[in-house]
C-alpha positions in Angstrom: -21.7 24.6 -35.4 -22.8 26.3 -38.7 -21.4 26.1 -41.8 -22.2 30.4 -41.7 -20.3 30.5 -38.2 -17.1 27.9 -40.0 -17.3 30.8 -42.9 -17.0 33.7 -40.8 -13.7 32.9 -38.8 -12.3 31.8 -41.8 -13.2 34.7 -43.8 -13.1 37.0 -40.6 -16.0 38.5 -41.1 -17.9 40.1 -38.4 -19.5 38.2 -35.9 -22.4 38.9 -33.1 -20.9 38.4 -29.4 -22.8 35.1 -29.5 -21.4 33.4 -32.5 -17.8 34.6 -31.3 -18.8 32.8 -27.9 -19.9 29.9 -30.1 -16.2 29.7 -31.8 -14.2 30.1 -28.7 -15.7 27.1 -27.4 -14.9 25.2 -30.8 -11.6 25.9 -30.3 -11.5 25.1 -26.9 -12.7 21.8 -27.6 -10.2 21.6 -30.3 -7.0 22.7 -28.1 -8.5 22.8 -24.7 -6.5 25.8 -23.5 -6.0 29.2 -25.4 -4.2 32.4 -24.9 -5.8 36.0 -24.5 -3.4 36.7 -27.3 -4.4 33.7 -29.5 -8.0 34.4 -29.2 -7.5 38.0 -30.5 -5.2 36.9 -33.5 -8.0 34.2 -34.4 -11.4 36.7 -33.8 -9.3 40.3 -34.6 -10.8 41.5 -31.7 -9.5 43.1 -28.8 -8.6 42.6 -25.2 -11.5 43.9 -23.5 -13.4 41.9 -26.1 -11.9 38.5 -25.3 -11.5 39.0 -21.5 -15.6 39.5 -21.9 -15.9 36.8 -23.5 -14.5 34.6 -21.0 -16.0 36.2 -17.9 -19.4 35.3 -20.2 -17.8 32.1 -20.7 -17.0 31.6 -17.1 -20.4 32.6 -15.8 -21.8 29.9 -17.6 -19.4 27.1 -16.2 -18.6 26.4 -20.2 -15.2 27.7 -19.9 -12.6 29.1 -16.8 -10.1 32.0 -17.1 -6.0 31.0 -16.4 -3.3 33.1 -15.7 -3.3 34.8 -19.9 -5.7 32.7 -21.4 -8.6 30.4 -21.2 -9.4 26.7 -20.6 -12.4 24.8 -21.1 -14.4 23.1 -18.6 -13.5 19.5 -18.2 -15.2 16.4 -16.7 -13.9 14.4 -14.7 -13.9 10.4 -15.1 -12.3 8.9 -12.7 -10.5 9.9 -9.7 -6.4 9.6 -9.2 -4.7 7.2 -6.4 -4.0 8.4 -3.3 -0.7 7.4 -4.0 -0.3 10.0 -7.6 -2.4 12.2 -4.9 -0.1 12.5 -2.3 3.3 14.1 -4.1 1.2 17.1 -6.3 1.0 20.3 -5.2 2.4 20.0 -1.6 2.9 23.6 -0.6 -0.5 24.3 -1.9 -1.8 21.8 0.7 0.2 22.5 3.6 -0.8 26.3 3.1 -4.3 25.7 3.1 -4.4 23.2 6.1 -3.3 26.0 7.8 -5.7 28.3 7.0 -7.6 25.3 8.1 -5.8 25.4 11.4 -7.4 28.9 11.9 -10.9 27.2 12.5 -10.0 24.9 15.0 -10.1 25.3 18.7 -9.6 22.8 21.9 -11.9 20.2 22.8 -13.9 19.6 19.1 -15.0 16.7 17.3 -13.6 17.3 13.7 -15.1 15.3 10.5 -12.1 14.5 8.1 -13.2 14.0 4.6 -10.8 11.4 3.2 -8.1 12.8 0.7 -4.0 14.0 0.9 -5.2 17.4 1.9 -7.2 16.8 4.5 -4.3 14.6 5.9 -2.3 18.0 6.3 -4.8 19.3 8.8 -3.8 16.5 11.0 -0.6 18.1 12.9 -2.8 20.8 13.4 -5.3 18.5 15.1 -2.5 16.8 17.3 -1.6 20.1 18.4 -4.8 20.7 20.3 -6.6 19.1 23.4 -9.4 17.1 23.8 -10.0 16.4 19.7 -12.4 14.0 18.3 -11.6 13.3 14.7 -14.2 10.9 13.0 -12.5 10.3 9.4 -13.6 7.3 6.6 -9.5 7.7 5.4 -7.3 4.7 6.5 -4.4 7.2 6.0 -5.8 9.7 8.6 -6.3 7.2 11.2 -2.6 5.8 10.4 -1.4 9.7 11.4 -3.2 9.7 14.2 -2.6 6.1 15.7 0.1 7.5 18.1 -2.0 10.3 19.2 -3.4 8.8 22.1 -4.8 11.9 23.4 -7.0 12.5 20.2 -9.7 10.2 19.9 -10.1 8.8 16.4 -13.8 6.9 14.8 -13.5 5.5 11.6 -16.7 5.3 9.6 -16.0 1.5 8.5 -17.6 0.3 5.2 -17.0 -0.6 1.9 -13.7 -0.2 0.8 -12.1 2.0 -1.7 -8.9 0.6 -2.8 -6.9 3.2 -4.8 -8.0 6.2 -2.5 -7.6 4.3 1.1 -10.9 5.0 2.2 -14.3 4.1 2.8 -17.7 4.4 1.1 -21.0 3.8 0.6 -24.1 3.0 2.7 -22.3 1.3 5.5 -19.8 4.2 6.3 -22.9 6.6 5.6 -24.7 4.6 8.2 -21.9 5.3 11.0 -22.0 9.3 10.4 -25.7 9.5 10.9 -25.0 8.2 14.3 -22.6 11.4 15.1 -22.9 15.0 15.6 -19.5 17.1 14.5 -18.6 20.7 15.2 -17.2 21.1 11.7 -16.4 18.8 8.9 -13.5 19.6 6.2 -14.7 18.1 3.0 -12.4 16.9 -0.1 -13.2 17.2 -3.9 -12.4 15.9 -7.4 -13.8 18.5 -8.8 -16.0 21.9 -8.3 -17.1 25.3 -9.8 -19.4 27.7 -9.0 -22.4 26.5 -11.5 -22.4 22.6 -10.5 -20.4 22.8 -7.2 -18.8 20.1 -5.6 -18.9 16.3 -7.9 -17.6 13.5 -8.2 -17.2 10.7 -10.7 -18.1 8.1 -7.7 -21.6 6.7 -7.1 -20.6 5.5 -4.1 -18.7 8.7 -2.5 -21.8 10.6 -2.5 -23.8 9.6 0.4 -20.9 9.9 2.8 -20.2 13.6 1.5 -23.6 14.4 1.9 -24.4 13.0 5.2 -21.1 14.2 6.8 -22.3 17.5 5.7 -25.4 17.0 7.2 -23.7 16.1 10.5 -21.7 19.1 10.7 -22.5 22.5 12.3 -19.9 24.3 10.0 -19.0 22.7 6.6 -15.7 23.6 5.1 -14.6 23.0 1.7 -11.0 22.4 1.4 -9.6 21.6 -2.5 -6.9 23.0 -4.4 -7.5 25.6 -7.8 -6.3 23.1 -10.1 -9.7 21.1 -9.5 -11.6 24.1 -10.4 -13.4 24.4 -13.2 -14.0 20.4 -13.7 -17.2 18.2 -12.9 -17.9 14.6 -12.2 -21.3 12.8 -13.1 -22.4 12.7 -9.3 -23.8 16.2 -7.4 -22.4 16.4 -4.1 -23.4 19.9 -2.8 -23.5 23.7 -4.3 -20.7 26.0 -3.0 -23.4 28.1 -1.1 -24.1 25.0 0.9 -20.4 25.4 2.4 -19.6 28.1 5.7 -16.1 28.5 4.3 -14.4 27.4 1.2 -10.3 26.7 1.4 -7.8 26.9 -2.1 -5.1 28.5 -3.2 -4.1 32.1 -4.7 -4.1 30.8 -8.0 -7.6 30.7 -8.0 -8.5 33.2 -10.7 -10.0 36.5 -9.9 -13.2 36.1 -11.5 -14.0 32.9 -10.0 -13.1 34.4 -6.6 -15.1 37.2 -7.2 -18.2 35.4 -8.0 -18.0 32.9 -5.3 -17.7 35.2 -2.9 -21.0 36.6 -4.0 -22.3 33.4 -3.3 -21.9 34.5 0.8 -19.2 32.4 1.1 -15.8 33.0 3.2 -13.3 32.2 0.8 -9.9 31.5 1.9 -6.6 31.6 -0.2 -3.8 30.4 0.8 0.2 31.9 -0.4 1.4 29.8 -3.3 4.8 30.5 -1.4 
């Protein structure tokens, strides 16, 4: 940043839309998140202005809009347990599983992505006749082990401790040998500019063969994930039939994924 930018929000003189743009993301880096009302103290600029701004902000995936202020965009390092997984943001979960639930129908075989949301779609699975679930998730197959009349693949491979699931080329191997009616696929991270990432090497071949498999792909992944990015490209949002989160989604964001031709689903935070 220039010292003539450093001058002007200290001296408040006027600034061009770009160097204001330029300074928001200073301070982003600075605090990370930011009030609408913060912003306007710090730029003496309006509401409209600042709300501008972020949408300009937003469209570039440099920044995402929360409920009164602003957040920057965030990458993602390293992927929580399944264990710290499993006990967030449980109604969010069960909510969209059943908005899942909607796409299912007797006698499919159903790709589970492995992750603590995908697990909710399971009673909704069990509920149905003549289900095929093909899953690399220890944990899935665990929920399903006394549903004998739900037949159940594991993928096999290479073994992902903390998450309970399997990766890399051998479990990739397995889903190239199997056609699925729809897959529901689990995320770190995503936003509309980079899509769906993750910080692991070795998950990307499963996601993106399982995807490959499937005649419907849905993503399923709650807001909080939105708006941060692993190293790894999995897919772009466009490449998804239907996309799966919760209301607190922000406006914006839903707004411009939709325009991507994607169904998007929220589910009730209550």
């Amino acid at each position: 940043m220039s010292t003539e930018d450093d001058s002007a929000l200290r001296t408040g003189a006027p600034m061009i839309p770009a160097q204001r743009r330029e300074q928001i993301l200073r301070q982003l880096r600075k605090y990370q998140v930011l009030s609408v009302h913060q912003l306007m103290e710090m730029f003496d600029c309006s509401h409209m202005t600042v709300r501008r701004d972020i949408a300009l902000l937003e469209q570039e995936g440099r920044a995402y809009s929360v409920t009164g202020g602003v957040r920057i965009a965030s990458q993602v390092h390293s992927e929580p347990s399944h264990q710290s997984k499993a006990v967030v943001e449980q109604v969010h979960k069960q909510g969209m599983a059943q908005l899942a639930a909607g796409l299912l129908h007797d006698d499919m075989t159903v790709y589970l992505d492995a992750g603590t949301t995908t697990l909710e779609i399971v009673p909704h699975i069990v509920a149905r006749t003549g289900m095929t679930v093909i899953t690399n998730d220890f944990g899935i197959v665990q929920a399903l082990a006394d549903a004998v009349h739900v037949a159940v693949i594991h993928t096999g491979g290479l073994l992902d401790h903390p998450n309970r699931s399997c990766v890399g080329g051998l479990a990739a191997a397995t889903l190239r040998q199997i056609a699925t009616d729809i897959a529901f696929m689990s995320t770190s991270s995503w936003d509309l500019n980079r899509g769906t990432t993750t910080p692991s090497a070795l998950k990307v071949e499963v996601k993106q063969v399982a995807m490959q498999a499937a005649s419907q792909n849905v993503l399923i992944a709650t807001s909080s994930k939105y708006g941060t990015f692993g190293m790894y490209k999995i897919a772009a949002l466009e490449q998804f039939d239907v996309i799966i989160t919760d209301d607190s989604l922000a406006e914006a964001a839903a707004e411009a994924i939709r325009k991507q031709g994607v169904d998007l689903l929220l589910a009730a935070s209550a």
